[in-house]
Backbone bond lengths (Angstrom), bond angles and torsions (degrees), N, CA, C in turn:
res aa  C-N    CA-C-N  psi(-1)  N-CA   C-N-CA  omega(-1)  CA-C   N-CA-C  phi
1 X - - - 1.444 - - 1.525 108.95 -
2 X 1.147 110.62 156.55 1.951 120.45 -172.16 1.463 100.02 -152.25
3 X 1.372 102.48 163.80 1.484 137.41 -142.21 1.391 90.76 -132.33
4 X 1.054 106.93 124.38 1.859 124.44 156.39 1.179 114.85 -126.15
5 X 1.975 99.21 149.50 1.741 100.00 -159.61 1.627 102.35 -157.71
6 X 1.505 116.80 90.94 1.368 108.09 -166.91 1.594 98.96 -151.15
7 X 1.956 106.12 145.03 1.468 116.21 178.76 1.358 100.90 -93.98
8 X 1.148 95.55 156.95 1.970 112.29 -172.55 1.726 99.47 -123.63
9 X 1.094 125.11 124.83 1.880 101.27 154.50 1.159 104.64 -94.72
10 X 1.731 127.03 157.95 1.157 143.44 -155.91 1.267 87.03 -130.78
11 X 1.318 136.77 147.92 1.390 130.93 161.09 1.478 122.79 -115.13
12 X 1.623 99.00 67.01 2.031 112.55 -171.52 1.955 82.46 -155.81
13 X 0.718 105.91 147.54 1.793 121.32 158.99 1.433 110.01 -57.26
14 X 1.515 112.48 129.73 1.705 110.39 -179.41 1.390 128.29 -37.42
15 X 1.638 109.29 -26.04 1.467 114.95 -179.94 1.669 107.22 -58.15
16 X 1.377 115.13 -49.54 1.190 120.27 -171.54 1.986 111.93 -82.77
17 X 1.147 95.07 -16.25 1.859 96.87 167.96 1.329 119.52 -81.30
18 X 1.501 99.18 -23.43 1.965 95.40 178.53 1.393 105.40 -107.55
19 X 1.566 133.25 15.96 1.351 146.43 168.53 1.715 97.09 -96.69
20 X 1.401 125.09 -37.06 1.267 114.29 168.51 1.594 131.47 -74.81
21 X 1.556 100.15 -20.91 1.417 120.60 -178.11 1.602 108.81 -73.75
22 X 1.814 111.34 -43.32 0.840 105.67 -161.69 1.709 124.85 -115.67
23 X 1.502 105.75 7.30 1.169 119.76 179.20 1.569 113.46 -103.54
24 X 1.655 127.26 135.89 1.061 120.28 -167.27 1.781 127.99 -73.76
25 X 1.651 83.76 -25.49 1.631 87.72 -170.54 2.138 110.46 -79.65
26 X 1.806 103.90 -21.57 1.137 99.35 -176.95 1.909 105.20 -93.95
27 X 1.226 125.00 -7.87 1.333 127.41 156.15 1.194 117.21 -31.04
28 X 1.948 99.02 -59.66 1.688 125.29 -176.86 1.508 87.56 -47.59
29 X 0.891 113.65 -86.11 1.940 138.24 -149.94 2.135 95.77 -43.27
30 X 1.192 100.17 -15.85 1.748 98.36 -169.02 1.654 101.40 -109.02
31 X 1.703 106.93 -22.51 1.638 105.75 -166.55 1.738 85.41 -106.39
32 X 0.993 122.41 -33.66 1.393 119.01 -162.97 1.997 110.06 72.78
33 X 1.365 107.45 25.58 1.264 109.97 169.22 1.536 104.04 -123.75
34 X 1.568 110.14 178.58 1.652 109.33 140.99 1.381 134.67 -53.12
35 X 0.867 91.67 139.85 1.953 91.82 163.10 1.638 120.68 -151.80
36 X 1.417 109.61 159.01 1.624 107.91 -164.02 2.022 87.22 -125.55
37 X 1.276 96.29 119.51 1.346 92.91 167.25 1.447 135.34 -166.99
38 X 1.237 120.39 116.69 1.533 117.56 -174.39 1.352 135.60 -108.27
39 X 1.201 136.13 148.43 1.764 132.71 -173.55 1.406 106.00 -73.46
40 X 1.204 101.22 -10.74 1.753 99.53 170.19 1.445 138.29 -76.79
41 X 1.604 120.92 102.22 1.272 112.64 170.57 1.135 157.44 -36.46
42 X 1.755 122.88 84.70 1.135 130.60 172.37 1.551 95.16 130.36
43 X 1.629 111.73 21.63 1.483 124.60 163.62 1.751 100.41 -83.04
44 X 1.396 107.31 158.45 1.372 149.52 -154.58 1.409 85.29 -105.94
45 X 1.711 106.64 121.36 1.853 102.35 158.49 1.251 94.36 -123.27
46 X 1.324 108.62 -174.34 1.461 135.06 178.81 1.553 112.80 -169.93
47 X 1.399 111.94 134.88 1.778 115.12 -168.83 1.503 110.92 -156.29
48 X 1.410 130.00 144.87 1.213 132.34 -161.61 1.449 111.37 45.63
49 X 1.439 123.01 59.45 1.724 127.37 152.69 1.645 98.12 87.53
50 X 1.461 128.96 16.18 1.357 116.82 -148.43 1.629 119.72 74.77
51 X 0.795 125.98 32.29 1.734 124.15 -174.49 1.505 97.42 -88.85
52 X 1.689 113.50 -53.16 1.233 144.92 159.03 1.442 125.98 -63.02
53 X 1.336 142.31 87.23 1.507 123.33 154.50 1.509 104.06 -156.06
54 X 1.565 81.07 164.89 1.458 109.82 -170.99 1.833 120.06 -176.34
55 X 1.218 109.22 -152.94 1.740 118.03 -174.58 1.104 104.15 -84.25
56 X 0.910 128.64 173.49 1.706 141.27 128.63 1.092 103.04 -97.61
57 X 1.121 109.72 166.27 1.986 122.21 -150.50 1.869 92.55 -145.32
58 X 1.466 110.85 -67.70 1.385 118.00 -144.00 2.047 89.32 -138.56
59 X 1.356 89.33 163.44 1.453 105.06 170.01 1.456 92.76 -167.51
60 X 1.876 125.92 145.10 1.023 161.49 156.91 1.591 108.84 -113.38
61 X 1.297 131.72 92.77 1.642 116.54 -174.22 1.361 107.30 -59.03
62 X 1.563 129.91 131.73 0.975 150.83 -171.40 1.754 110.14 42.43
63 X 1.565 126.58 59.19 1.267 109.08 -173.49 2.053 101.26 -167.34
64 X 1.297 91.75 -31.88 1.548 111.80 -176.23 1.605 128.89 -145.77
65 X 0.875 123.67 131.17 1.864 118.88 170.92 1.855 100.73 -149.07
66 X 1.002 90.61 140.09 1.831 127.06 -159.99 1.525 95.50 -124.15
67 X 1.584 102.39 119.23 1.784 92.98 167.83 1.450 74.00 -153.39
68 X 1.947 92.72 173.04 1.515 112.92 178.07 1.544 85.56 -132.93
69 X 1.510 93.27 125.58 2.136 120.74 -178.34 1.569 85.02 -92.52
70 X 1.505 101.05 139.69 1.427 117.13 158.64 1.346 125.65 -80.76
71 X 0.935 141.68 130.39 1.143 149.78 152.86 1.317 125.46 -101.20
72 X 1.713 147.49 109.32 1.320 148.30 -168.46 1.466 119.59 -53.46
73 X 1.339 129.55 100.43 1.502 107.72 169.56 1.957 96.77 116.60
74 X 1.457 102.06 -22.35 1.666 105.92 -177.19 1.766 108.97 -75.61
75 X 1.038 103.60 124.55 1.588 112.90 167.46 1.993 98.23 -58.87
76 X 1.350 93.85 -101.04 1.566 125.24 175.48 1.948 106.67 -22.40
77 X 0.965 114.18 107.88 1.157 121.16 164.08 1.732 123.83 -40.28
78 X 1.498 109.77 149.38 1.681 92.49 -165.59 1.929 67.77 -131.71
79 X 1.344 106.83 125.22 1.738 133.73 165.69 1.819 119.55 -82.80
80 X 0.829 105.85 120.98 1.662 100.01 172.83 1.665 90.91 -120.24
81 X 1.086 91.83 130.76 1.567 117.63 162.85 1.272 125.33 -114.81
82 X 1.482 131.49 111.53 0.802 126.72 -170.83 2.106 117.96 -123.28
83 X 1.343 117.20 117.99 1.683 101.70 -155.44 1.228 103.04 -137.19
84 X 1.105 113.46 131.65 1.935 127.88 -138.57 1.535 96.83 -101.16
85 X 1.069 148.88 129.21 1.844 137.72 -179.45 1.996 91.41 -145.94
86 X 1.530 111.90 130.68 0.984 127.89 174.23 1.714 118.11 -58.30
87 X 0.462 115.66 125.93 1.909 109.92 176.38 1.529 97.16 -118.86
88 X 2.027 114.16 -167.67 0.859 103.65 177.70 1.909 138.47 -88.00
89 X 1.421 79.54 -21.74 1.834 104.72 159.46 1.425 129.56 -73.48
90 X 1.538 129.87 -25.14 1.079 138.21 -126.77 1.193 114.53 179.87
91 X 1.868 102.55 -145.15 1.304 142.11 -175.25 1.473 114.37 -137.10
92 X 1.393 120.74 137.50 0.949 118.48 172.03 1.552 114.28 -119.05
93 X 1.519 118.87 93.46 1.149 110.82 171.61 1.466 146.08 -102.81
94 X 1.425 105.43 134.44 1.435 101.41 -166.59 1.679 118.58 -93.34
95 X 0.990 97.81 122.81 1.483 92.25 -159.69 2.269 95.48 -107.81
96 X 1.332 113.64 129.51 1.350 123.11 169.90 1.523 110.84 -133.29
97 X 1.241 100.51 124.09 1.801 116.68 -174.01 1.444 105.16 -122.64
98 X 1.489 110.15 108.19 1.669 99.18 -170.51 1.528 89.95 -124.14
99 X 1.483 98.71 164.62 1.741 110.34 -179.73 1.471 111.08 85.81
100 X 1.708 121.51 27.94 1.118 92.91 179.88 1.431 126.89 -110.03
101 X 1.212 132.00 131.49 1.655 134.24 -167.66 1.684 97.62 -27.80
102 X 1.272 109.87 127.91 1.471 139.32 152.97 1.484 108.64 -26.67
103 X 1.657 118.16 -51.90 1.213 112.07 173.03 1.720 135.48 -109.40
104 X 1.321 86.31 21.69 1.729 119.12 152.07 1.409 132.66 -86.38
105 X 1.213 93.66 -30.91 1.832 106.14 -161.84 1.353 96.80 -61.31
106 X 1.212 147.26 -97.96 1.183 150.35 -151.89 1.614 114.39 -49.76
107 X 1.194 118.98 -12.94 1.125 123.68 165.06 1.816 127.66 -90.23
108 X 1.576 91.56 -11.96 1.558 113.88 -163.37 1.865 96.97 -97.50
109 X 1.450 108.61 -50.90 1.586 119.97 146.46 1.872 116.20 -12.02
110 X 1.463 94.78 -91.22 1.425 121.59 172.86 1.724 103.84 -35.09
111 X 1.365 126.71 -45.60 1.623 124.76 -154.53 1.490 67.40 -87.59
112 X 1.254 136.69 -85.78 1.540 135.33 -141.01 1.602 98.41 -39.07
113 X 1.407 114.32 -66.39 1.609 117.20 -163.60 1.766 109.59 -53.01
114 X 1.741 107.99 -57.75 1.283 105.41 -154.31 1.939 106.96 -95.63
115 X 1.339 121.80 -6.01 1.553 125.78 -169.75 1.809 78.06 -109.31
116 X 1.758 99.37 -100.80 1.144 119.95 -150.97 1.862 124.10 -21.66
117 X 1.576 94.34 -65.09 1.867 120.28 174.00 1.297 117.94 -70.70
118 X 1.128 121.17 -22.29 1.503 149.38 -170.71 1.441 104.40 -78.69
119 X 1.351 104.17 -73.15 1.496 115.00 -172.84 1.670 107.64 -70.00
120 X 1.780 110.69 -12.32 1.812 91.93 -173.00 1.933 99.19 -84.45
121 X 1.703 91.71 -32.52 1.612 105.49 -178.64 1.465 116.11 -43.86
122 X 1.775 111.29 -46.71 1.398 103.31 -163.38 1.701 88.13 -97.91
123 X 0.937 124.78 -6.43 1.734 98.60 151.79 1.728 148.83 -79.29
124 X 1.610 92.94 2.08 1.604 122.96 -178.66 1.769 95.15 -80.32
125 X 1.894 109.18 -51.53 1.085 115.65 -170.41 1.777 122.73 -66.93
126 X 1.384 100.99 -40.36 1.443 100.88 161.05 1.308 149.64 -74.98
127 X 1.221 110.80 -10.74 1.351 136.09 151.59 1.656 132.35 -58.14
């Protein structure tokens, strides 16, 4: 299992980065898929068609979100942490994904940088 650990800037104020993170209909509008998702602890998500799901764990309004990602066949829980800090442009988010299968990781890397962070970034910009 492996550990990922990387800052993103967002270019919207944290209020509006954890309103995209955590609301279902603007998920849609950033993934261009469905998504199922609630601020409620120990709610059920789902994101990109099911590609993505798991718990919710934690909520900080506009500051923190805590989920546990599934992985098939994994004992050990895999955590995404995700923790929103104002800068002077933006958002600074720190994103840590631990527990993830050895022969996931580099592919799990790749989704975070070029889909996941990617797709919330260039929806801050077009807006």
């Amino acid at each position: 299992m492996k550990d990922f650990k990387k800052y993103y800037h967002i270019s919207a104020s944290p209020g509006e980065v954890y309103l995209a993170l955590t609301t279902a209909a603007t998920i849609q509008l950033w993934t261009g898929e469905e998504a199922i998702m609630s601020t409620e602890a120990g709610s059920a998500f789902s994101l990109w068609e099911n590609s993505i799901t798991g718990k919710n764990l934690e909520f900080v309004h506009n500051q923190k979100i805590v989920q546990e990602w599934d992985f098939e066949g994994e004992e050990a829980a895999s955590i995404v942490t995700m923790k929103l800090f104002a800068d002077k442009s933006g958002t600074s988010l720190e994103l840590r994904h631990t527990n993830i299968p050895d022969e996931a990781y580099d592919e799990m890397v790749e989704g975070w940088n070029l889909n996941y962070m990617l797709s919330l970034s260039e929806f801050f910009e077009e807006i």
